[in-house]
C-alpha positions as CSV (number, residue, x, y, z in Angstrom):
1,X,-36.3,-8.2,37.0
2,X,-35.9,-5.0,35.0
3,X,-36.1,-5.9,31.2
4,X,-32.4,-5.5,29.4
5,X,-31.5,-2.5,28.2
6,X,-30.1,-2.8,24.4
7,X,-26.5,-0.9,24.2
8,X,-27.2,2.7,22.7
9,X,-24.3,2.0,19.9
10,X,-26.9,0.0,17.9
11,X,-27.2,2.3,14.6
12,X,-29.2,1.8,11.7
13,X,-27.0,0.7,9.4
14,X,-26.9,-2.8,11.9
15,X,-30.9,-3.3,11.2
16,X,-30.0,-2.6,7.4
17,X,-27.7,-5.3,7.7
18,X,-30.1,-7.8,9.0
19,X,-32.4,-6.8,6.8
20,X,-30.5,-7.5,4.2
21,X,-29.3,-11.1,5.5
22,X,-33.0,-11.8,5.9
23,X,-33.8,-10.7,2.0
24,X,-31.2,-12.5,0.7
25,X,-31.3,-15.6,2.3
26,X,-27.5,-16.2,2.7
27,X,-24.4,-14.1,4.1
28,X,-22.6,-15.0,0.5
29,X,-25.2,-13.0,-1.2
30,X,-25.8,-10.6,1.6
31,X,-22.2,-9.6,1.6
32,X,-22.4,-9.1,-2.2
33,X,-25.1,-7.1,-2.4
34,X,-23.2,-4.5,0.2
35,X,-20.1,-4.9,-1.1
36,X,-18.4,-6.1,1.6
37,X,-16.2,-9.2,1.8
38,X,-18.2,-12.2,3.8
39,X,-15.9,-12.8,6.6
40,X,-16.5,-9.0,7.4
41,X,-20.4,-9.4,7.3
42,X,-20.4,-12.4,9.6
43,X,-18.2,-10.5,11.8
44,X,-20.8,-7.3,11.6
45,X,-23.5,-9.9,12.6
46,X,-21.9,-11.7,15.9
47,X,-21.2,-7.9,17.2
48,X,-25.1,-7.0,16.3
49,X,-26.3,-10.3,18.0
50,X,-24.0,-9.6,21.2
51,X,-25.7,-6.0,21.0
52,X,-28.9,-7.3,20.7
53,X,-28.3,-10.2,23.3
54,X,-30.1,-13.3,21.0
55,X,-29.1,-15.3,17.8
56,X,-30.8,-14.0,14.6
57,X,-30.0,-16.4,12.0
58,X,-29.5,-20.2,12.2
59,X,-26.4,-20.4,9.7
60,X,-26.4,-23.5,7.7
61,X,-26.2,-25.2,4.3
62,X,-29.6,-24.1,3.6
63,X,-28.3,-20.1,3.9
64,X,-29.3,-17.7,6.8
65,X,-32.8,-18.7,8.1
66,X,-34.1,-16.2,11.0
67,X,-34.2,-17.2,14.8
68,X,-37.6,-16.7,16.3
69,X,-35.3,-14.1,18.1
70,X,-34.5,-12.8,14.3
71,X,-38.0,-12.6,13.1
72,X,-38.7,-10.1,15.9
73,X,-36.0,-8.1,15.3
74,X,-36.7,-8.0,11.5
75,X,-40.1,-7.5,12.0
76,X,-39.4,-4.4,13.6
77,X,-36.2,-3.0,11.3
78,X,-38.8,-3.4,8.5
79,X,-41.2,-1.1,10.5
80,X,-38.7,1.3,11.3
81,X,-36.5,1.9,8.4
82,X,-38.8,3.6,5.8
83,X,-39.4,6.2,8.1
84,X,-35.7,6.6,8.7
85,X,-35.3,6.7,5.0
86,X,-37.8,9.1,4.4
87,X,-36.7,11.3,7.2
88,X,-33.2,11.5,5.9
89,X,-34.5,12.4,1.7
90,X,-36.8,15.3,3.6
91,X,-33.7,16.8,5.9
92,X,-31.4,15.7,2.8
93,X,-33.7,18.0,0.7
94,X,-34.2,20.6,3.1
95,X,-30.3,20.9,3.1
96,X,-30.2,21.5,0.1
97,X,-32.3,24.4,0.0
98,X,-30.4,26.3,2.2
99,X,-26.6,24.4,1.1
100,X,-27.0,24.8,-2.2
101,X,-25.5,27.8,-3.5
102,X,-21.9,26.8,-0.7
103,X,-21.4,23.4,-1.6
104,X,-21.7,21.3,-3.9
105,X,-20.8,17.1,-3.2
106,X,-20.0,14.9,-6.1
107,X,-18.8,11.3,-6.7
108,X,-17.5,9.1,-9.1
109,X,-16.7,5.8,-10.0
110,X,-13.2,4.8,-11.7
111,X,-13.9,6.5,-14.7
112,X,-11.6,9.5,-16.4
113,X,-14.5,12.0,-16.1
114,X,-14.3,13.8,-12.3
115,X,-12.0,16.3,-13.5
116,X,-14.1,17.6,-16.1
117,X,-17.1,17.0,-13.8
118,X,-15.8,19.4,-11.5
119,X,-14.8,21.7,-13.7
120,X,-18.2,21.8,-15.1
121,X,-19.9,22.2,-11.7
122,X,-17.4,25.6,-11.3
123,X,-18.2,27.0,-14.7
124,X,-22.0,26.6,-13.6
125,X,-22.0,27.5,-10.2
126,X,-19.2,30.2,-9.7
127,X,-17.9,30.4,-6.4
128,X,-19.5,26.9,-4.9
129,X,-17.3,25.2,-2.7
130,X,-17.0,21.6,-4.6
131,X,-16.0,18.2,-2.9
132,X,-15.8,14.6,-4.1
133,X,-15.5,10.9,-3.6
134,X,-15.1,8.1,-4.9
135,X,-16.0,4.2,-5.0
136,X,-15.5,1.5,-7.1
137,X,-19.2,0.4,-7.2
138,X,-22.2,3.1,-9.0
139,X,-24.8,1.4,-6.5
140,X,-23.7,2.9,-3.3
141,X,-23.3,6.6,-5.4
142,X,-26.6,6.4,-7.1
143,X,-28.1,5.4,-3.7
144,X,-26.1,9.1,-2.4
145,X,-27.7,11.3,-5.2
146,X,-31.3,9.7,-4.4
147,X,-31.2,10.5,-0.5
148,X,-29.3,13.9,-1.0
149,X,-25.9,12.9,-0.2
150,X,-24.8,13.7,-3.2
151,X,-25.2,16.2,-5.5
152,X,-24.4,14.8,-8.8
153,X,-21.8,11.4,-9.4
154,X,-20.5,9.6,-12.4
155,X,-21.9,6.4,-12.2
156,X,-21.2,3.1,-15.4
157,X,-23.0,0.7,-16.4
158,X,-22.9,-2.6,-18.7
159,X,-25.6,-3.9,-21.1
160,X,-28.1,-5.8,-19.8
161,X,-27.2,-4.3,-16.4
162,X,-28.4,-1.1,-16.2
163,X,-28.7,1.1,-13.6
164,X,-32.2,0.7,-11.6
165,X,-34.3,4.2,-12.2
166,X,-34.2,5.5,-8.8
167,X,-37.1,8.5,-7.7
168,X,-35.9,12.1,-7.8
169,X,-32.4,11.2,-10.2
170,X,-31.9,11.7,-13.8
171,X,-29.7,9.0,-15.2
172,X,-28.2,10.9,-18.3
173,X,-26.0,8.6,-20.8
174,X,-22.6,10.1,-21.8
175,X,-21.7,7.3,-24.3
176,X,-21.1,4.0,-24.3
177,X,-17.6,2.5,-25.3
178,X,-16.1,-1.0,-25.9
179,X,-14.0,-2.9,-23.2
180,X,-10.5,-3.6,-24.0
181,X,-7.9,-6.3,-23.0
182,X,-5.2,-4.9,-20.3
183,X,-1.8,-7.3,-20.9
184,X,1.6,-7.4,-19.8
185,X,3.6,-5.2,-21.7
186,X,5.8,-8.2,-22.3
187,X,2.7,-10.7,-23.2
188,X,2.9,-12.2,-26.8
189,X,-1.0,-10.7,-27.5
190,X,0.7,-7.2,-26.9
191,X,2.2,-7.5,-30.1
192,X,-0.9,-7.8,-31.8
193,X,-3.3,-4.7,-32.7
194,X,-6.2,-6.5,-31.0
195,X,-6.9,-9.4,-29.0
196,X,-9.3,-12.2,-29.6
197,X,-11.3,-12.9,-25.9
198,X,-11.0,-16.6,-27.1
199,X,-7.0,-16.0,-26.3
200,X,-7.5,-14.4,-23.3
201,X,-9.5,-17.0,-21.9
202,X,-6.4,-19.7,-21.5
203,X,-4.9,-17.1,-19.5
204,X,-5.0,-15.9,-15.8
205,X,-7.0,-13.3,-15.0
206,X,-7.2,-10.8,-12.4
207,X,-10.6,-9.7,-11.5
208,X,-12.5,-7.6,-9.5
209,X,-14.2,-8.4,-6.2
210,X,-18.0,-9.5,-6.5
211,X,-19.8,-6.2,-6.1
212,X,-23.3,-5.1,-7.0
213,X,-22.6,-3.3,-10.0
214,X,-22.2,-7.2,-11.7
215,X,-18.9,-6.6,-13.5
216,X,-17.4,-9.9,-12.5
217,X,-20.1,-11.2,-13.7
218,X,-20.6,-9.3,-16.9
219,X,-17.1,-10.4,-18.0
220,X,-17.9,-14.0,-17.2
221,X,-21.0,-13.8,-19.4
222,X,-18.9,-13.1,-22.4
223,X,-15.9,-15.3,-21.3
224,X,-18.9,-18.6,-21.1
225,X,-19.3,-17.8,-24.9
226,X,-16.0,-18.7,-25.8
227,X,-16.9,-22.2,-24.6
228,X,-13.9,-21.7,-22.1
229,X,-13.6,-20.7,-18.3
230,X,-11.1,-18.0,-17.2
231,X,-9.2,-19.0,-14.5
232,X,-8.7,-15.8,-12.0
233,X,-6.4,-16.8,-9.0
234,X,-6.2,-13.2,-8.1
235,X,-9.1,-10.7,-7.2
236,X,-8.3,-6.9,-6.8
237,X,-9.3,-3.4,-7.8
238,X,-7.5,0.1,-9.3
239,X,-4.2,-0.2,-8.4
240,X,-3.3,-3.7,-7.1
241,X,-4.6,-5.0,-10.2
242,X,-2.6,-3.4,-12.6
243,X,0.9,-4.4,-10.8
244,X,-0.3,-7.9,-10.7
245,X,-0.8,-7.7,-14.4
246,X,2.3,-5.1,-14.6
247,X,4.3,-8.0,-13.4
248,X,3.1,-10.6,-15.3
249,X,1.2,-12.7,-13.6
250,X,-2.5,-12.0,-15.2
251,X,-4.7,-10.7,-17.9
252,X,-7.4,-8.7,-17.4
253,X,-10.5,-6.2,-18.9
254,X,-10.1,-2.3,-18.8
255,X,-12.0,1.0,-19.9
256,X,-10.9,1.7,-23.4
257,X,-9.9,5.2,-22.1
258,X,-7.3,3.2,-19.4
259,X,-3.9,4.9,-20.5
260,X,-1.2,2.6,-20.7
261,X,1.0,3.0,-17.3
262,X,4.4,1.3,-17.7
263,X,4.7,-2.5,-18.3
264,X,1.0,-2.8,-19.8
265,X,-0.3,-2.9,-22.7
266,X,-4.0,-1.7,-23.5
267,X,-6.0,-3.9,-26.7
268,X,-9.2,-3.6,-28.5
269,X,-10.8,-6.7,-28.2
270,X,-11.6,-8.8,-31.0
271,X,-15.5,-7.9,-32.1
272,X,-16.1,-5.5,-29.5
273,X,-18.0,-8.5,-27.4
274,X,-17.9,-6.3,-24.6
275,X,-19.3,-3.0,-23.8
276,X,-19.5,-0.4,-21.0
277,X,-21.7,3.1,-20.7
278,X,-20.7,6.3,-18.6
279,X,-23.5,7.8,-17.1
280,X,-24.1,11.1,-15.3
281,X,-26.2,11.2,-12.5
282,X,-27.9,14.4,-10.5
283,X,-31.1,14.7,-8.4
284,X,-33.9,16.8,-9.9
285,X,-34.1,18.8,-6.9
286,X,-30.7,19.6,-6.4
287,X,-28.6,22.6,-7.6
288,X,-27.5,21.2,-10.6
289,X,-30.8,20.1,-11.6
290,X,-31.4,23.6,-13.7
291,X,-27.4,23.2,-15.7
292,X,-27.3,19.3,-15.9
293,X,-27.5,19.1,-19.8
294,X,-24.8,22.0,-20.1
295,X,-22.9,20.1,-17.3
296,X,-23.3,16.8,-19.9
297,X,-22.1,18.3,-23.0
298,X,-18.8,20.0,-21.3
299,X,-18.3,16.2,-20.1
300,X,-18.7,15.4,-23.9
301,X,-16.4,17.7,-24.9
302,X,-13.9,16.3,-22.0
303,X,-14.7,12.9,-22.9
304,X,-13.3,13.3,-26.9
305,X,-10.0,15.0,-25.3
306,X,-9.5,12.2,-22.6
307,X,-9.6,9.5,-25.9
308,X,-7.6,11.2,-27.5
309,X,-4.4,10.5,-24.7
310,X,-5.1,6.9,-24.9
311,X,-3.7,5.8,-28.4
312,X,-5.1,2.1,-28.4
313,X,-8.5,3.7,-28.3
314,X,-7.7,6.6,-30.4
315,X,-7.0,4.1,-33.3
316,X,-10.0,1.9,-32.8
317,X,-12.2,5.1,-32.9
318,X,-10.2,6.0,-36.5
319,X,-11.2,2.7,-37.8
320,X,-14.9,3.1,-35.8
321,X,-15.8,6.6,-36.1
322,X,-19.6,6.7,-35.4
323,X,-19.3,3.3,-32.7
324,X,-18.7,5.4,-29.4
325,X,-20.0,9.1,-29.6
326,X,-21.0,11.4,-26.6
327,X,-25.0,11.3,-26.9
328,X,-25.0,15.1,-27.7
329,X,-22.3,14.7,-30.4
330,X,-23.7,12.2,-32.4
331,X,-27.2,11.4,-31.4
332,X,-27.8,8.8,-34.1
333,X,-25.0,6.8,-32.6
334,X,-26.6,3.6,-31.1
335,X,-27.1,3.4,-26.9
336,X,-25.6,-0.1,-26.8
């Protein structure tokens, strides 16, 4: 009998996903580390293992241990995908070669700064056709300027979690700036200039989604020193967070450049326990490799107009002048 022949819509971003399952050890961890919710990922899996015609994993309370079926196929995703990935940085590069002076592709997490980014790319590149994206994660953007996806993004960080270094990117810090409290407009703590994290702790929170940039987690590190555990019925992002604290129902963290939207109520936090860092990112081959530190002080300048519409953070940097600088604009000012 003629050996089966595997369906020609396996695609390599099904033997990334076993390979990640396999390095991780569990679907739960898997599906955090790509940023995907779980029952998704286990979906993803059964339609790879129908593909593929055998059970890869043996799903238990132990985590996700391989079939011999799964070792096989692992085995030979590991073989093949570093010369996938090194095919696509040599075309990505080659692209850009002969791209670069048309187009130029940039990302950005939720962060104030695209604007300016863009205009900054226009200044320096005159008559290049710019495009952007967005995600709520830096991992998936950083990993886009490494292979040549993307030409420059602006990425964030937290202490402690920094961005890996990745080959062929500068990681250039913008500044780093404290964390703030985002309340109902209506919430008793609004009424105060800033808001002790102890306070906030009795309350519920909204959070975001486990991702791999660790923010959840970051916030819960903090939180565990006030010797209390936030309780956060609801888990959303961007815009489905605010109306859930809009209306009421939760508490939750912010960028100290967040401008107050109707119904909410932006506040330092008490001690500035919390802390997070823009970052610009481009790849040292690319076309903005020769005007990235231009590119980063016209952000700078952008950055100390965007702080200026946000007046919670306008009067914390009054009472904090040297605390939360752009890097070119006060180089003395501490990283962390």
């Amino acid at each position: 009998m003629a050996d089966r022949e595997v369906p020609v819509d396996l695609e390599i971003r099904h033997l990334r996903v076993v390979c990640a399952i396999a390095e991780a050890g569990s679907l739960t961890r898997a599906a955090a580390r790509l940023g995907m919710p779980q029952p998704g990922l286990s979906a993803q899996l059964r339609r790879i293992e129908a593909m593929l015609g055998g059970t890869l994993f043996d799903r238990g309370k132990a985590g996700a241990v391989p079939t011999p079926f799964g070792d096989l196929v692992i085995q030979r995703a590991r073989a093949i995908l570093p010369g996938v990935d090194a095919l696509l940085a040599d075309t990505a590069r080659a692209a850009r070669r002969t791209t670069a002076a048309e187009r130029v592709r940039l990302g950005s997490v939720g962060a104030p700064l695209l604007g300016r980014l863009v205009l900054a790319v226009r200044d320096a590149l005159p008559g290049c056709g710019v495009t952007s994206r967005c995600q709520y994660s830096p991992v998936p953007l950083l990993d886009d300027v490494a292979s040549g996806r993307l030409e420059a993004a602006v990425l964030g960080d937290h202490p402690d979690q920094r961005l890996p270094p990745c080959a062929g990117v500068v990681l250039a810090p913008l500044v780093t700036e404290p964390v703030f409290a985002l309340l109902p407009a209506a919430h008793p703590l609004a009424a105060h200039e800033e808001v002790s994290l102890a306070r906030l702790a009795d309350e519920d929170w909204a959070v975001p989604r486990p991702d791999r940039d660790r923010t959840g987690e970051y916030w819960s590190s903090a939180a565990a020193l006030t010797d209390r555990r936030p309780h956060a019925p609801y888990e959303a992002e961007g815009r489905q967070l605010i109306e859930l604290v809009r209306a009421g129902l939760a508490v939750s963290l912010c960028q100290a450049t967040f401008i107050e939207v109707p119904g909410t109520a932006v506040r330092p936090l008490a001690g500035n326990p919390l802390w997070y860092r823009h970052v610009l990112a481009w790849h040292r081959d690319g076309p903005l490799a020769a005007h990235g530190e231009a590119i980063l002080r016209d952000l700078g300048t952008g950055y100390l107009e965007i702080c200026a519409e946000s007046p919670a953070y306008a009067r914390w940097r009054r009472r904090h002048p040297r605390a939360a600088r752009p890097a070119d604009a006060c180089p003395a000012a501490p990283a962390d």
